[in-house]
N, C-alpha and C positions, 0 to 999 in steps of 0.2 A: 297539381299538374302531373300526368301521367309517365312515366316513363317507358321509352322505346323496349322493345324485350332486348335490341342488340345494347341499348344502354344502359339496361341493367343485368346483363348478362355481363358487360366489362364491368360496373360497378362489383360485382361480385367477384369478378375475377382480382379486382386491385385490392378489396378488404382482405379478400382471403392470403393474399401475398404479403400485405403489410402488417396485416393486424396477429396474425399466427405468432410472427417474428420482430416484431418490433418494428418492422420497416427494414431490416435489414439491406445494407448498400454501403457501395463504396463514396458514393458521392455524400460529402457532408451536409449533416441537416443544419438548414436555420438554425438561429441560438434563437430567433424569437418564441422555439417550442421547446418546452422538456419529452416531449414522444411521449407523452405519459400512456403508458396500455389501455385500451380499449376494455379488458377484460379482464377475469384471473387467468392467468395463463395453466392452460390443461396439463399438467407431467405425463403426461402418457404416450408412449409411442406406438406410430401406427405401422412402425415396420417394425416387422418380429423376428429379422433374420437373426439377431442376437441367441434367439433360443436352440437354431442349430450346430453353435460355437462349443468347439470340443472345452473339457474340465478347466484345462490349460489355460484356455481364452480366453473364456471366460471369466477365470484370476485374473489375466494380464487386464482388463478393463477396471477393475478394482485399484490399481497400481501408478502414481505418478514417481518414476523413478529418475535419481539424477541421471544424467545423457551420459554416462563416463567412457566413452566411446573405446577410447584404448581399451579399456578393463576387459571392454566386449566384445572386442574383436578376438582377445585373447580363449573368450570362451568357443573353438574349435577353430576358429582361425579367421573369422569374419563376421560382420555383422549380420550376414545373410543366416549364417547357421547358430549364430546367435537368438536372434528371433525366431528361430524354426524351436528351439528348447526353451526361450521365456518371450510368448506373442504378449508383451506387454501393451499398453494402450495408451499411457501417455509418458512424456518426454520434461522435465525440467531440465531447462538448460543452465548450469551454474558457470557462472561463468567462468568464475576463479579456475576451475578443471580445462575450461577451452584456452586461456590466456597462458595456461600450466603447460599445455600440450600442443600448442599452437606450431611451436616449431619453425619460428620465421613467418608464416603465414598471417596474414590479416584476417583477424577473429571474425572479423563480418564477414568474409569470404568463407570461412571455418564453417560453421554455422550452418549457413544453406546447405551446403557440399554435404556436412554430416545429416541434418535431417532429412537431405536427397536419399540418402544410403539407406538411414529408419526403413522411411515412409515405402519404396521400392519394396522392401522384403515385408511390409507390413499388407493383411488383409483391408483392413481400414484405416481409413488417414489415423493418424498420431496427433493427438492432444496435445499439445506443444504451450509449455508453461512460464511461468514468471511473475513476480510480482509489480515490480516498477512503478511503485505507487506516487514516485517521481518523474517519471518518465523514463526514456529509455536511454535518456543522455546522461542520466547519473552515472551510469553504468558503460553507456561505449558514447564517443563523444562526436560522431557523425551526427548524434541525434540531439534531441531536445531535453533541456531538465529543465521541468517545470515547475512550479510551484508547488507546494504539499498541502497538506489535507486543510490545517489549520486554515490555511489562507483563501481557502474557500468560506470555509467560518464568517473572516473577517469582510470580506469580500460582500457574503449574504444576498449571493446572486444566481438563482438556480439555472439560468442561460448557461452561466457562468460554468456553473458545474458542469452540464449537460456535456458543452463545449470542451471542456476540461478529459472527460470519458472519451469523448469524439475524438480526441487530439491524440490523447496514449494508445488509445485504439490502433489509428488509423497508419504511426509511426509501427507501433508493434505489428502490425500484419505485412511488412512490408520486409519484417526480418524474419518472418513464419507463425509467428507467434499468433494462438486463438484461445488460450484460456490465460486469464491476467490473477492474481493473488489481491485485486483488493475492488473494491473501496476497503479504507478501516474506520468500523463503526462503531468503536469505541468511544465510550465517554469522560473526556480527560478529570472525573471527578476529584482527583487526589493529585493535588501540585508537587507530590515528590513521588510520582509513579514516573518511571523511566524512562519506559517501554514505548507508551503511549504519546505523552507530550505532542507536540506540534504535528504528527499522525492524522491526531482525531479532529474534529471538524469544530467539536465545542464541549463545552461542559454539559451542554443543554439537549437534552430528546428534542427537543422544539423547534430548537434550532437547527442542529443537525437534521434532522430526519426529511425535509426538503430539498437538501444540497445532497443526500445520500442516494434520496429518489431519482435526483435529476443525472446524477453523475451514472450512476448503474445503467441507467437510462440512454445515456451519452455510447458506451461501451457496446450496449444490444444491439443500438441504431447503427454498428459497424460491425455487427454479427461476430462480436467478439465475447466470448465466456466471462461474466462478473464473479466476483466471489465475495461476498460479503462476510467480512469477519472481526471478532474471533468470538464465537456464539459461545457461553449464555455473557460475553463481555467485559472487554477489561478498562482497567481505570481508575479503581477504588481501592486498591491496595497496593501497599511500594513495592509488592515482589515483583519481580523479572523473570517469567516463565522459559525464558531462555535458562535460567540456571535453578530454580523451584517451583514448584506448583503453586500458581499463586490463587487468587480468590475474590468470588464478587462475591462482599460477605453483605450486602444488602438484605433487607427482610422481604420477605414474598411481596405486600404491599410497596414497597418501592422499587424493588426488581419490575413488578408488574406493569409500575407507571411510565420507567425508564427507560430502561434495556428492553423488556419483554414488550412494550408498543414499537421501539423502536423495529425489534426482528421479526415483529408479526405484519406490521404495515410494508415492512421492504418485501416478505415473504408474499402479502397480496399484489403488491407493486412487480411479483414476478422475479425474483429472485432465483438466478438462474443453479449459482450453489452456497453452499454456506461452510466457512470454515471454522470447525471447534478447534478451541484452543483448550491449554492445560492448564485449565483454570476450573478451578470450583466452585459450585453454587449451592451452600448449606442451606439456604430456605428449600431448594429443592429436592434433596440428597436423604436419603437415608442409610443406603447398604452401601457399607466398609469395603477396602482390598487391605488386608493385614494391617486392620483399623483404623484407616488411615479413608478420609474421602476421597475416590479418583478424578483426577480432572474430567471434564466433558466427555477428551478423546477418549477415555477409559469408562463411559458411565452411561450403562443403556437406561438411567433415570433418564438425563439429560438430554440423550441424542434422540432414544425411541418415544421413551415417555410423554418427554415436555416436546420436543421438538418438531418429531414428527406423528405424534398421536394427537399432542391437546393441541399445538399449533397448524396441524394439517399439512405441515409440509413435504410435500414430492418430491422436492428436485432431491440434487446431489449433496449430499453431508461430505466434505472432507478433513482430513484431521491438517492438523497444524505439521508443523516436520515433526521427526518420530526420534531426532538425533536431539531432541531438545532436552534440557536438565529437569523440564516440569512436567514430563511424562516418564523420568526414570524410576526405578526404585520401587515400582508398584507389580513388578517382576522380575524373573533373574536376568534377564536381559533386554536389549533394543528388539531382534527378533521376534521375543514374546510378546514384547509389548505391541510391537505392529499387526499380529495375530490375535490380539487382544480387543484390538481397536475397532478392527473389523468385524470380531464377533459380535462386540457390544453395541454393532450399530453404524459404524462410519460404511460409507460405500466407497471411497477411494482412498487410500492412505498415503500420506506424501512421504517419498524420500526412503520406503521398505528396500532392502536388502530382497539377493534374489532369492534367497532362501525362504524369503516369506510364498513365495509361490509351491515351494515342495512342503513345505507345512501346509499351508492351509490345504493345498489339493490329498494328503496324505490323511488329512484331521476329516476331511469332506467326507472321502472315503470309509474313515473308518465310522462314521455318523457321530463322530463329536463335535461338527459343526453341522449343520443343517443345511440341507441345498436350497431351503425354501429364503434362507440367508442371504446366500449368493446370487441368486434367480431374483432378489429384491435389488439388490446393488446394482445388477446388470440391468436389469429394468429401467432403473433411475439414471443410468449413464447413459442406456438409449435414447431414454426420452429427451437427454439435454441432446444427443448428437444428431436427433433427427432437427430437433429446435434448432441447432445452428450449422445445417448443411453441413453433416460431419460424417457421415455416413457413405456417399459413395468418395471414393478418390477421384480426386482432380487432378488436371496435365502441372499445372501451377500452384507452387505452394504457398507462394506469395503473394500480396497485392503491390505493386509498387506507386509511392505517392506521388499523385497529382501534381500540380501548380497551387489548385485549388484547397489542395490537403494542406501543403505546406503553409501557404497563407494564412489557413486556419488555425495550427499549432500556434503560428509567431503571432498571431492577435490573439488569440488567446492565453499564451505567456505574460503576454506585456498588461493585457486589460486585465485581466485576475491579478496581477503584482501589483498596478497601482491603483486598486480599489480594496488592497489588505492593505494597505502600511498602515498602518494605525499610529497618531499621536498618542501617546498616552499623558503627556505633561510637558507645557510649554511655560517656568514660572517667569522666565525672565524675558518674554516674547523677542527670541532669537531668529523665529522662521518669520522670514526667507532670511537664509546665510545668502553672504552676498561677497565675493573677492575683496569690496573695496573696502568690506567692516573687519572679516578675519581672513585675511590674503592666505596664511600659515598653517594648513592642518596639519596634524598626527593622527592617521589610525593605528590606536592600541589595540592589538586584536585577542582577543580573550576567548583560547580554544586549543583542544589536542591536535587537530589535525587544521588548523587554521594558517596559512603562510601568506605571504605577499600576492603568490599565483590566485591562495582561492577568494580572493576580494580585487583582486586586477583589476575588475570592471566598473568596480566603487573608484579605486583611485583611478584612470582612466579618466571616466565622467566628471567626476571633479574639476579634477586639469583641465579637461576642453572648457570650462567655466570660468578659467584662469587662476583658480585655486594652486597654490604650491604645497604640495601633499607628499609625504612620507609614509612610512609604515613601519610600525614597532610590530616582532612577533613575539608574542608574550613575554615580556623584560619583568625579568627575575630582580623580584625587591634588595635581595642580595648584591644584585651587582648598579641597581639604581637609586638604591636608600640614600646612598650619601652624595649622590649628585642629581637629586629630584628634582634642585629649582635650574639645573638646564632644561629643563622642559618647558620654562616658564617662557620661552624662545616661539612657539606656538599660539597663533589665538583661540585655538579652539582643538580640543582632544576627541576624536571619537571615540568611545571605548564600544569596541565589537564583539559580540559571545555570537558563538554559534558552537553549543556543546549540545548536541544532540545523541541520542543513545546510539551503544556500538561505538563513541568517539569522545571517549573511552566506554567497554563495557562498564558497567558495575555501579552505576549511582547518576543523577540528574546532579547531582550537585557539582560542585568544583574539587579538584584534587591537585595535589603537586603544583606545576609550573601555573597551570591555568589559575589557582588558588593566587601565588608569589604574583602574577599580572596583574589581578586586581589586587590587592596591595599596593603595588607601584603605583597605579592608576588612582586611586581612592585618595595617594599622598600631594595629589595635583588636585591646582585650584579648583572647585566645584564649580565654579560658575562659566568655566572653560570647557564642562565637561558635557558631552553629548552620550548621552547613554541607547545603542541601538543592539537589539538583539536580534540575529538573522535564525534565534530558531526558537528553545523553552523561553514561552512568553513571561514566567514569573521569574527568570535571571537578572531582568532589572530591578523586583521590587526586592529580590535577596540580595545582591551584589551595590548597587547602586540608586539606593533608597534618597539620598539627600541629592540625586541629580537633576538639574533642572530642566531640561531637557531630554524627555523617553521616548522612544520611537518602537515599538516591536513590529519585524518586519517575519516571523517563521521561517523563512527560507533565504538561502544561499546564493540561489541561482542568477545568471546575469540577468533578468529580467528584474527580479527583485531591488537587486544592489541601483539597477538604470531609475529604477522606482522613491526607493529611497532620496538618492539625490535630485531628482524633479521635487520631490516633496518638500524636503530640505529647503531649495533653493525658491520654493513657493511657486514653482512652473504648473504645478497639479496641487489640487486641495486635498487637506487629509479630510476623506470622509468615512471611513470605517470606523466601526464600533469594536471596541472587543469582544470576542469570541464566548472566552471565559472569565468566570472573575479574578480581579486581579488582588494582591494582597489579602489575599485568605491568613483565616490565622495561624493555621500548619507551620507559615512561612516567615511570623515573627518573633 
C-alpha cells in the first residue's frame, strides 16, 4: 500500500526527530519499551561552530570543574569576569561546597540562582553534572532515593531499568542537571571489592548488559547525558581507587568475554560517554610511567588504542575525578596529572584545577601538545552537545516535573524494590511473620552510619501491622555480654547491615562498633534471628551464616524497607533471583 507523499513526508519527519536522539522528551515513555536505537548512533557533529572558539574555549569544553562559586567570584570580583578568563563548559555541582556556603539559603534555591549566573556569562549552555546513581534524594531530600544498581540485577526487568533511567533523569532536569555520572557497569567479580558492591547490577556480563542497555536507554529518552563507567572495569580486585590504583588483572580472553562485550555492545547501543577510571588493565598495557602501569586515566594504550581505535568509539572519554588516590603518584602533582590525562587521550577531565587551562593552552602553544589533540576532544563534545540540544541556549534551564513524572518516579521505586528482595533462606518456614506468632521485634542494626531515623520506615510498617518493634543501634558486646538473655524478651531479632562503601571508607567488611553489634547479635537465639541486609549482598553469608532466615534487600531507601516488610509478612512473593553468587569461597 502506497503512501501519501504528505505521509511520508511526516513519516520522515518523526524518524529523523526520534531516531537521531533517542526520542528525546519530556513526557515519559512506556516501560513496555527499552527505546532500544534504531541504529549506531553517528558521533559526528553537523555544527562546526565549535571550530571558531578561541584557544581558551576551546580548553574550557575539555573541563568539568567543581561549581565552587565563591572561589570564583573572588577571581576579579564576579562570575561574569570569571568566565570571561576561564570559558569553562561544564559545571559539577558538589554539593558539600553549596551546603558549605549556602548561608541560610535553601540549597535547592542555591543551585538554580548559581547556575542562572554560569549559564548568563557563558557562550553555550553549561554542562551541568552529577552522579546520583541513587537518585537525587540521597543527596537533597525533596526528591527521590531509589533503589541502586544491584536491585536492578535482582529485579531482572529491563522496563524496569529503562523506567529506573527515566525516573533520575526526569527528577535531575528539574534541578538543571543534563549530564548524570552513571549507569555503573562494573562487575561485582570479587566479594571483598569495596568500591563496587551493590553499585553493580551483577556478577554476570549476561546479566547485566540488558539492564545496562535499558537503563542508559531510560536517561537518552529524557535527553539526558549517560556515562557509562568506569572503563576497561572494576570488580576483580579489593583495591579502592579512591585511595590506589587498582586493577582488572583478568587475561585478554576473559577481559574480552566480560568487560570488553559488555563496553563494546553499550558503545554500539549508543553510548553517549564513557568514564575511565584508575584502574589498570595488564593484558592490555605494556608502557610504564616510572615503571609502574598507569591507570586508563593515564594510558593512551587503553583510552586511544583499545578504546577508541579497536573499539570504534566517538563519543566522549571522561576521566574519573583527578583528586582520587588511584591517579596519584604517577606525577609530581594533581595539576600534572590532569594535563596528563588529557594528552593521553581523555576529552573531558573531571574536577581539574584552573590551572589546568593556563598549562594546557601554554603547552598547545608551545607544540608539546598538539592541536590536532584538542580539535579531537572538542569534536567529540560537539557531537555529544549537538545529540542532546546543548548547543544553542535556552530561556529555561530547567524542566519542571509533571503529575505524570512524578507518578512515574514513585512506581517505579516501589516496583523495582519489591521485585529485588530476594529470599535467600527460609530453614524454619517463618514467612509470613504475622503480630499474633512474634507480636515483639528488635531491629539490631548493623552499620556506621545506621540510626533509628535511617530505618524509620521499616519500624513504621511494621507497627501499622500491629508489630511492637524497638530498635537497637549497634549494641556493643561490651556493654551487652552480660545481659544478652534480656533480649530473650523478643520473638524475633532482625539483625540489619547496611555497610555500604564510604560508610566507613576503607574495607566491605566490618570494623569497630559494627564488628562488637554482631557479636551481640550472634549471642542471641538463631532461631529468633532474621538476617536482612539493605546493602553488600555477601554480609549475610560472612556475618550470619547459621541464620535461618536471609533476606538481601541492596538498598536503604523507603521504598525498599516498605518492600521488605510486604515480603516478610507474605503480602508480595519473593520472586527474585540473585544477582551474584553467593557464598563464594573468598568468603569462608
Amino acid at each position: 500500500m502506497k503512501l501519501t507523499n504528505n505521509l511520508l513526508l511526516r513519516s520522515a519527519a518523526f524518524m529523523l526527530l526520534c531516531g537521531l536522539s533517542f526520542t528525546q522528551c519530556n513526557k515519559p515513555q512506556s516501560n513496555n519499551t527499552q527505546c532500544e536505537p534504531s541504529h549506531k548512533f553517528e558521533f559526528v557533529a553537523t555544527d562546526t561552530s565549535w571550530k571558531s572558539l578561541s584557544l581558551r574555549e576551546k580548553i574550557g569544553q575539555t573541563m568539568m570543574i567543581q561549581t565552587r562559586f565563591e572561589d570564583h567570584r573572588a577571581v576579579g570580583g564576579s562570575i561574569k569576569t570569571f568566565m570571561e578568563k576561564y570559558p569553562v563548559g561544564g559545571l559539577f555541582i558538589p554539593d558539600w561546597y553549596f551546603k558549605e556556603h549556602a548561608q541560610g539559603q535553601n540549597v535547592l534555591d542555591l543551585i538554580p540562582a548559581i547556575l542562572k549566573e554560569y549559564s548568563d556569562n557563558a557562550k553555550y549552555p553549561m554542562l551541568v553534572c552529577e552522579d546520583f546513581e541513587r537518585g537525587i534524594g540521597e543527596t537533597y531530600s525533596k526528591y527521590t532515593h531509589l533503589p541502586v544498581g544491584m536491585s536492578l540485577g535482582a529485579a531482572a526487568d529491563t522496563s524496569l531499568a529503562y523506567d529506573l533511567g527515566q525516573a533520575i533523569a526526569l527528577e535531575a532536569k528539574e534541578l538543571g542537571f543534563n549530564w548524570l555520572l552513571h549507569p555503573v557497569c562494573d562487575l561485582n567479580m570479587n566479594p571483598l571489592q569495596e568500591l563496587v558492591v551493590e553499585r553493580s547490577v551483577s556478577d554476570d556480563v549476561n546479566k547485566a548488559l540488558p539492564i545496562l542497555k535499558s537503563q542508559m536507554n531510560g536517561l537518552h529518552q529524557q535527553g539526558v547525558i549517560s556515562t557509562v563507567k568506569h572503563f576497561p572495569g572494576d570488580g576483580v580486585t579489593m583495591r579502592n581507587q579512591h585511595i590506589v590504583t587498582t586493577a582488572n588483572s583478568l587475561s585478554k580472553e576473559d577481559w574480552d568475554a566480560s568487560f570488553g562485550k559488555l563496553f563494546k555492545e553499550l558503545i554500539d547501543n549508543g553510548a553517549a560517554t564513557i568514564m575511565v577510571g584508575h584502574i589498570q588493565l595488564p593484558a592490555y598495557q605494556t608502557e610504564r610511567i616510572n615503571g609502574q602501569l598507569p591507570p586508563a586515566t593515564l594510558s593512551r594504550e587503553l583510552m586511544v588504542d583499545l578504546l577508541k581505535n579497536k573499539f570504534g568509539y566517538k563519543g566522549v572519554i571522561i576521566t574519573d575525578a583527578l583528586n582520587m588516590g588511584g591517579c596519584a603518584g604517577y606525577y609530581k602533582n594533581e595539576l600534572e596529572v590532569s594535563v596528563q590525562c588529557f594528552a593521553a587521550g581523555a576529552d573531558v577531565v573531571l574536577w581539574p584545577s584552573l590551572a589546568y587551562m593556563d598549562t594546557v593552552e601554554a603547552r598547545i602553544n608551545r607544540g608539546e601538545i598538539p592541536m590536532s589533540r584538542l580539535d579531537d576532544a572538542v569534536a567529540r563534545v560537539w557531537a555529544m552537545r549537538e545529540r542532546f540540544g546543548l548547543i544553542e541556549k535556552k530561556n529555561e534551564l530547567s524542566t519542571p516535573l509533571t503529575e505524570e513524572a512524578k507518578q512515574l518516579v514513585q512506581t517505579t521505586g516501589t516496583t523495582i524494590a519489591e521485585k529485588a528482595v530476594t529470599l535467600i533462606c527460609d530453614k524454619n518456614q517463618d514467612v509470613p511473620l504475622s503480630a499474633e506468632k512474634s507480636k515483639k521485634l528488635l531491629i539490631l542494626e548493623v552499620g556506621a552510619e545506621l540510626n533509628e531515623a535511617k530505618l524509620q520506615v521499616m519500624k513504621e510498617e511494621l507497627q501499622a501491622r500491629h508489630f511492637e518493634v524497638d530498635i537497637m543501634d549497634n549494641p556493643h558486646f561490651y556493654s551487652w555480654g552480660w545481659r544478652i538473655d534480656s533480649l530473650d524478651a523478643y520473638d524475633k531479632i532482625l539483625v540489619c547491615f547496611e555497610n555500604r562503601y564510604f560508610h566507613p571508607l576503607g574495607t566491605c567488611l566490618l570494623k569497630d562498633k559494627e564488628s562488637f553489634a554482631v557479636w551481640t547479635a550472634n549471642m542471641t537465639d538463631p532461631n529468633k534471628r532474621i538476617g536482612i541486609s539493605f546493602a553488600n549482598p555477601y554480609v549475610l553469608d560472612i556475618y550470619e551464616e547459621i541464620c535461618p532466615l536471609k533476606i538481601n534487600a541492596y538498598s536503604v531507601d523507603a521504598f525498599t524497607q516498605k518492600a521488605v516488610v510486604k515480603a516478610l509478612c507474605g503480602e508480595i512473593p519473593f520472586t527474585a533471583q540473585s544477582p551474584v553468587k553467593l557464598n563464594p569461597d573468598a568468603l569462608k
